[in-house]
Residue, then its C-alpha position, 0 to 999 in steps of 0.5 A: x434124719x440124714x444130714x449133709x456133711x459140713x462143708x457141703x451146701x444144700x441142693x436148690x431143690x431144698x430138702x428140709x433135712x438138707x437145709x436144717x443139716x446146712x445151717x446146723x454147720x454154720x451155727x456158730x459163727x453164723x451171725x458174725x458171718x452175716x455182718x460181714x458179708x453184709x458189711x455191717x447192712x444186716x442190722x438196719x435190715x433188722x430194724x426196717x423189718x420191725x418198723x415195717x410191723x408196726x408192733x404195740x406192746x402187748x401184741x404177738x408177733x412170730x418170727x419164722x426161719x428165727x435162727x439163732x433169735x437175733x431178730x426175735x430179740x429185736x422184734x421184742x424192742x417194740x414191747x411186742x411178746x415176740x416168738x421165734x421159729x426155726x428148722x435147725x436145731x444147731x441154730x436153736x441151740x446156739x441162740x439159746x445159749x447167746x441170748x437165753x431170754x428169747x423164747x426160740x422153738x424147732x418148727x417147720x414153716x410148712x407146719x408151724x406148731x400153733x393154732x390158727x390166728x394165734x398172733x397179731x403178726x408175722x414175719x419170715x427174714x431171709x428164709x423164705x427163699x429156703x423154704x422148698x414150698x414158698x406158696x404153702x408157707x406163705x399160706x401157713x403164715x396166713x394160718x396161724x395169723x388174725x384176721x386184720x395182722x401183718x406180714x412182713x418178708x424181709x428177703x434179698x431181692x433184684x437191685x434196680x438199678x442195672x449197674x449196681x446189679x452187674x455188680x452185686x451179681x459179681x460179688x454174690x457169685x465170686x466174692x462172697x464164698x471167699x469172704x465166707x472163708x475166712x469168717x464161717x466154718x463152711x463157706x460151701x453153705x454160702x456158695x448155696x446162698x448166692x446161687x439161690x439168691x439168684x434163682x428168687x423171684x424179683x419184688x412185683x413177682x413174689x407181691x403175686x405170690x403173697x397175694x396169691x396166699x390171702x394176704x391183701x394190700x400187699x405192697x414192697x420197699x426196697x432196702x439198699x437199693x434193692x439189695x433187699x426188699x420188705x413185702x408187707x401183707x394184711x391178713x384177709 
């Protein structure tokens, strides 16, 4: 597999091997990065997603685009047996050694390597937006889901209100590369994500899309006023 040299970012056609090469170069201070740059929101989005679940003890739930499994182990809180997926393997490798009680496999979100309806739910945070075939993930994670399980896509959205908008426009595009720089080893990976928050479907958009996959009773939340949106699905 080729990789992108450290310090460039991922082309927004998302080349798996070009996004897995990306991530592997920020695995290290990946985390610490994502609660800066969200000012410390990261881990309330967290927790909303495994709210939004619904998870019992005893159930199955999947975590897609897992990175270094801090929302796996968060997703493990509700007593729920909670497995995490991911396509870098420099994430993988990180999260092993921080958190080695997290069960954390290499996958392709096009591919995932389990059986159909193999768990009771599913989610994908921030990694639906990197995937470069959303429609067919979304179907895949309908795949390896039961018929009556969840999902929740826990993904940045369109602030609604315009102002603020403006505003968080301005800081994806101009602040956040100079944040990343003085926390993460390749900030050029954070330029690729302002522009492909950018470029994401606003909530009723991507609702169609779920939809559209086979999941029913879709519907959306918005998180820090849109910074952030949960959709929630149930599979047909």
């Amino acid at each position: 597999m080729s990789r992108t040299p450290q310090g460039q970012r991922a082309s927004l056609d998302k080349q798996p091997h070009e996004v897995a090469a990306m991530f592997d170069g920020v695995a290290e201070r990946y985390d610490l990065t994502n609660t800066v740059i969200s000012l410390g929101q990261d881990r309330s989005w967290r927790r909303s997603t495994r709210a939004a679940l619904g998870l019992r003890p005893g159930e199955r739930v999947l975590d897609v685009g897992a990175g270094t499994g801090v929302s796996t182990r968060e997703l493990a809180q509700s007593g729920a047996y909670a497995v995490g997926v991911d396509l870098s393997l420099g994430m993988l490798h990180t999260g092993k050694r921080a958190r080695p009680e997290v069960p954390l496999l290499a996958g392709d979100a096009l591919r995932l390597p389990f059986a159909d309806a193999s768990f009771d739910a599913v989610t994908i945070s921030f990694a639906l937006r990197n995937v470069n075939d959303t429609d067919a993930a979304l179907r895949e994670l309908a795949r390896v889901t039961r018929p009556g399980g969840r999902l929740v896509v826990c993904e940045f959205s369109t602030p609604v209100n315009p102002v603020f908008r403006t505003v968080y426009l301005s800081y994806l595009m101009r602040s956040l590369p100079a944040v990343a720089r003085t926390v993460s080893s390749n900030s050029e990976a954070y330029v690729y994500l302002a522009e492909s928050v950018r470029a994401w479907p606003a909530q009723s958009a991507l609702a169609g899309r779920v939809a559209a996959a086979g999941w029913g009773r879709v519907a959306w939340r918005n998180l820090t006023g849109g910074v952030v949106a949960l959709h929630r699905g149930i599979r047909e």
